[in-house]
C-alpha positions in Angstrom: 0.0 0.0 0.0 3.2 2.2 0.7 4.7 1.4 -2.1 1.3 2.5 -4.5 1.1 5.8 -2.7 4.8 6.6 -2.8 4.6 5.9 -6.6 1.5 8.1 -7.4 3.1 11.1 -5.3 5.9 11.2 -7.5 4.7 10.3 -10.8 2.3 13.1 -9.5 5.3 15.9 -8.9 7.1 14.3 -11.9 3.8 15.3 -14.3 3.4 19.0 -12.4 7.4 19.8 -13.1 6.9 18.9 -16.8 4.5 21.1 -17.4 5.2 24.2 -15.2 3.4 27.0 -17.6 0.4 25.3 -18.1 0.2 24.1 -14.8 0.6 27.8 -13.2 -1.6 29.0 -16.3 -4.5 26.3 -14.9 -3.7 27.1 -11.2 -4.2 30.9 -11.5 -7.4 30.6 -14.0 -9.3 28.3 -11.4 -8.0 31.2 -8.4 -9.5 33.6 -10.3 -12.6 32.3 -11.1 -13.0 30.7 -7.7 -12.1 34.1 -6.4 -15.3 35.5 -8.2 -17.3 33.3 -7.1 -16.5 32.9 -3.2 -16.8 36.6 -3.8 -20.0 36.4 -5.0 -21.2 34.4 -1.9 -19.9 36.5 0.4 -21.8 39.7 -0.6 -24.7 37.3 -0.7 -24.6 36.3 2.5 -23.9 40.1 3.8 -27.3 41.0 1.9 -29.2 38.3 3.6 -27.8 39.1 6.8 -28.6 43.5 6.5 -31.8 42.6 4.9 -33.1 39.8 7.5 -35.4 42.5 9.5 -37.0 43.9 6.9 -38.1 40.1 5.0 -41.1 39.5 7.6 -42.5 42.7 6.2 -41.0 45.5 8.5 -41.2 48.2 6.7 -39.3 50.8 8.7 -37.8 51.1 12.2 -38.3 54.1 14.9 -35.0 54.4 16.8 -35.8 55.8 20.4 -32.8 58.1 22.2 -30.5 55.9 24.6 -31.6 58.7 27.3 -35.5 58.7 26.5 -38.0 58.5 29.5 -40.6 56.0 29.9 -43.5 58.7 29.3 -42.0 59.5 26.0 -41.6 55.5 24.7 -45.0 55.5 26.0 -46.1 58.4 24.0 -45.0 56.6 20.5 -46.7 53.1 21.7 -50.0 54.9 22.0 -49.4 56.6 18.6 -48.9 53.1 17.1 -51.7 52.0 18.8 -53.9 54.6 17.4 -52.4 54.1 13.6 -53.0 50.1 14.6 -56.9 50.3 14.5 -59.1 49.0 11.9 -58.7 51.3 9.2 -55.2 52.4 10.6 -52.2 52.8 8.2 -49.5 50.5 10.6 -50.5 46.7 10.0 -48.5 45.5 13.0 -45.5 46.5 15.3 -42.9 45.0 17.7 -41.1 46.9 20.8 -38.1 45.8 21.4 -36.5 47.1 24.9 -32.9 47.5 26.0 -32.7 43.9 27.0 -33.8 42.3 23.6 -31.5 45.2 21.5 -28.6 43.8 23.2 -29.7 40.4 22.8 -29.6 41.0 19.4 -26.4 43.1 19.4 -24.6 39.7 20.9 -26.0 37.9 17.8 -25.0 40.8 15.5 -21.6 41.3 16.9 -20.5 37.7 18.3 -17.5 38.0 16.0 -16.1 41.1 17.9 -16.2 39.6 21.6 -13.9 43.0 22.7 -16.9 45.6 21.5 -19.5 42.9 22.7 -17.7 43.2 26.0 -17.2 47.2 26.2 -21.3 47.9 25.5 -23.7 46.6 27.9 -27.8 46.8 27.5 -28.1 50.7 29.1 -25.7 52.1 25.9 -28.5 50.8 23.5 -31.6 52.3 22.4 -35.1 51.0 22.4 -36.9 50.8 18.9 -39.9 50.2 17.1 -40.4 47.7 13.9 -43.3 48.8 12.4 -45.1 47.5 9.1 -47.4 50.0 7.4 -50.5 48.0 5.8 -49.1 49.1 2.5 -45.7 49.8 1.4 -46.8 52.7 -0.5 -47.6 54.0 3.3 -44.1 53.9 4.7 -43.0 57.2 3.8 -46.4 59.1 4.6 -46.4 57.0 8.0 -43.0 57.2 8.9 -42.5 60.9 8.9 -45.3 60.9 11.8 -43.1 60.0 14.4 -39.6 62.1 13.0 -40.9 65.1 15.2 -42.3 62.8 18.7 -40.2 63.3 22.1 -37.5 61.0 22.6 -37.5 59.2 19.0 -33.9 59.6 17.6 -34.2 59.0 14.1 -36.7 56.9 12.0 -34.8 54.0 9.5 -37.1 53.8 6.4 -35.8 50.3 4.4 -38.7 50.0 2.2 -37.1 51.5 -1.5 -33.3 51.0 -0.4 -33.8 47.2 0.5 -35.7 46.8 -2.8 -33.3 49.0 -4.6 -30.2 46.7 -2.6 -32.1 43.9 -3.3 -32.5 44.4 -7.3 -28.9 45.4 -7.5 -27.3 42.8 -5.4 -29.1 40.1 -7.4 -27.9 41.9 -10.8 -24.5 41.6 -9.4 -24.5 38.1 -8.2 -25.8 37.1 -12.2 -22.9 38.6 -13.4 -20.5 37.5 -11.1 -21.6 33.7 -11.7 -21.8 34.5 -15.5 -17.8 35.5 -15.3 -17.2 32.3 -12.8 -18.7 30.5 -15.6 -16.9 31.5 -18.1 -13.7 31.4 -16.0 -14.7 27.4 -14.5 -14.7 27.0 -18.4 -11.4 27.7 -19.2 -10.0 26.5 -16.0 -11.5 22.9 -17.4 -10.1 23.6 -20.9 -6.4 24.4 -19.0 -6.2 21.2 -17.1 -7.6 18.7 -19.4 -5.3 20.3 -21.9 -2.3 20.1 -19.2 -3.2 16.3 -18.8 -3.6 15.8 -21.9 -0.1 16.7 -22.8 1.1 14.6 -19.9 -0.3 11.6 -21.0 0.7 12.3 -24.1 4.3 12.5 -23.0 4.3 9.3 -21.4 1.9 7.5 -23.8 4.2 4.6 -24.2 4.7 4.0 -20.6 1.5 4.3 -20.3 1.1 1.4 -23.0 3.5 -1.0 -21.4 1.4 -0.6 -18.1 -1.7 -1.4 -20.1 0.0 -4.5 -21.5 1.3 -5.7 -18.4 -2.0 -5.4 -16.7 -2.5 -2.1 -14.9 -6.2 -0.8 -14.5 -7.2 2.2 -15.8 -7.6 3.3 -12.3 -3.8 2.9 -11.4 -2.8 4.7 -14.8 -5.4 6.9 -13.8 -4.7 8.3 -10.2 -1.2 9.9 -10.7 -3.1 12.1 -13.0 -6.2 13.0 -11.1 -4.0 13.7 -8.3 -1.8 16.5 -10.9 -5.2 18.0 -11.8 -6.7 17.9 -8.2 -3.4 19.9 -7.6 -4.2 22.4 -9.3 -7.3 22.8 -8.4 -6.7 23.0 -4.5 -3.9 25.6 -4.7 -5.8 27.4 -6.7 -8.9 26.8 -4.0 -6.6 28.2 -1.5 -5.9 31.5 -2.9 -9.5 31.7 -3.3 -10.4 31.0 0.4 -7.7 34.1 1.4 -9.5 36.4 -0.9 -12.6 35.4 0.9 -11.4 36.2 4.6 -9.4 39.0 3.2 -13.0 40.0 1.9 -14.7 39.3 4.8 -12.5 41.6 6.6 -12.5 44.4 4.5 -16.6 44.4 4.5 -16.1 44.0 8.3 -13.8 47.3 8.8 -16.3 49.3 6.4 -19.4 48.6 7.7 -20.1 50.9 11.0 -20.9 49.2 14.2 -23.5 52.1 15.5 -27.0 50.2 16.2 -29.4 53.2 15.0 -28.4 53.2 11.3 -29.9 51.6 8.2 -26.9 48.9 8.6 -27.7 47.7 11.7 -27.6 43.9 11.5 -25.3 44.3 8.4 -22.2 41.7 9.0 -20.4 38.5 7.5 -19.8 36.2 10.2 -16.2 33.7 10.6 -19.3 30.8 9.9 -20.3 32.3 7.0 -16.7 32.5 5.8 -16.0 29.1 6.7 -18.7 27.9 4.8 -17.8 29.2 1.8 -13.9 28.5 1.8 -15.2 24.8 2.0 -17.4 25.2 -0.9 -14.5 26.8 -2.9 -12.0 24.0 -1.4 -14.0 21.4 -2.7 -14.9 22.9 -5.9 -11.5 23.5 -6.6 -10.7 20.5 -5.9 -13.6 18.9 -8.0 -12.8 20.9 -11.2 -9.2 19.4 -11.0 -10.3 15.7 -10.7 -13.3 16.7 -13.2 -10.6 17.7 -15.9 -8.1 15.0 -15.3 -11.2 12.1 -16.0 -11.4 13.9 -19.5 -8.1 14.7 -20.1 -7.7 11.0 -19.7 -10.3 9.6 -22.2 -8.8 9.9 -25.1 -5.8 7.6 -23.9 -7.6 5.0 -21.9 -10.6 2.8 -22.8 -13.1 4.5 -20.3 
């Protein structure tokens, strides 16, 4: 068993010196590509994340001062009571007090224990989700409660989410439309790579035949070269994606009263997508060396 492994690790490194330039040429095509598309699901997964609020219908929130008295959060509940009524223009609301705000802040934040540790539930404010019982309401309704005591500011989502929304899916198509194209010639590099490694060794690879070798032994020293390939090219992907990750982190700002409130890209949701890309990689390598291969063996 030794012996099989030691001889497909070299015959391995033996096919990858051979063919240096079209081995760096397929190695940096699948980074790229795999660099678009981990990427891609990054800024998806921040979308998803800012947007999560808002996707049960809330409409717009009403940000209460971190000093407001109890008589002036009162005072807004009882307006939203009154707009709640039949006929009202506010379908439905939901208070959330200092407690639940930092509750949520925890969940928000749980990737930056040191500013999770340095704000407690008295440095948050208390707030208002409210959904009008149309959308075309949200501006008319929301400007209401700009001018009440105690209310900070009012966060309006409705036309920026869509707006977000219809632009961060127009950007996703295209960035999957260039990972395609790129996944395409990435293919066409390594099968062509194999190729011209089998052809260099097509006699040798004859004698095995003849001798009895499988077309699974002939087979594996190959995969391996393309599975190469793929994997370091995987890897430079998965450091653009935490490189990514932090960059989005560092820009977004951590106050709790703004429209990106709840806007973040957790290590999970970076760790999830490095495996993706890991395994793609991977699977485009071994992918390219099975057709690379078919021309020289009876598959």
């Amino acid at each position: 068993m030794f012996g099989r492994v030691s001889y497909f690790a070299r015959e391995t490194w033996v096919s990858l010196r051979r063919n240096v330039l079209m081995t760096t040429a397929g190695v940096i095509t699948v980074a790229v590509s795999l660099c678009v598309l981990g990427g891609a699901l990054l800024m998806t997964r921040l979308v998803d994340h800012g947007t999560q609020r808002w996707k049960d219908g809330v409409e717009f929130e009403i940000f209460m001062k971190v000093g407001a008295t109890t008589p002036e959060t009162k005072a807004v509940q009882r307006a939203l009571d009154g707009d709640s009524r039949a006929g009202g223009d506010v379908d439905h609301y939901k208070f959330l007090s200092k407690q639940a705000a930092y509750s949520e802040f925890k969940r928000l934040f749980s990737d930056q224990p040191q500013l999770v540790s340095t704000t407690s539930a008295a440095d948050l404010p208390e707030s208002f989700r409210v959904a009008p019982r149309k959308a075309e309401l949200t501006k008319q309704v929301s400007a209401r409660y700009n001018n009440l005591g105690g209310v900070d500011s009012v966060e309006t989502a409705d036309k920026s989410v869509k707006d977000l929304l219809t632009t961060s899916r127009w950007i996703r198509i295209g960035f999957l439309s260039i990972f395609a194209a790129l996944l395409f010639a990435s293919l066409f590099l390594i099968v062509n790579t194999i190729r011209l490694a089998t052809f260099a060794r097509r006699r040798e690879i004859e004698v095995m035949k003849l001798v009895g070798a499988s077309n699974w032994f002939v087979r594996v020293p190959f995969m391996l070269e393309g599975m190469v390939q793929g994997v370091v090219g995987a890897l430079v992907g998965v450091a653009a994606v935490w490189g990514l990750r932090k960059v989005l982190t560092d820009a977004i700002p951590t106050t709790t009263n703004t429209f990106w409130h709840g806007w973040y890209v957790g290590p999970s949701d970076a760790f999830q997508i490095s495996l993706m890309v890991l395994v793609l990689g991977a699977g485009i390598g071994a992918i390219g060396a099975v057709v690379g291969l078919r021309r020289f063996l009876d598959v």
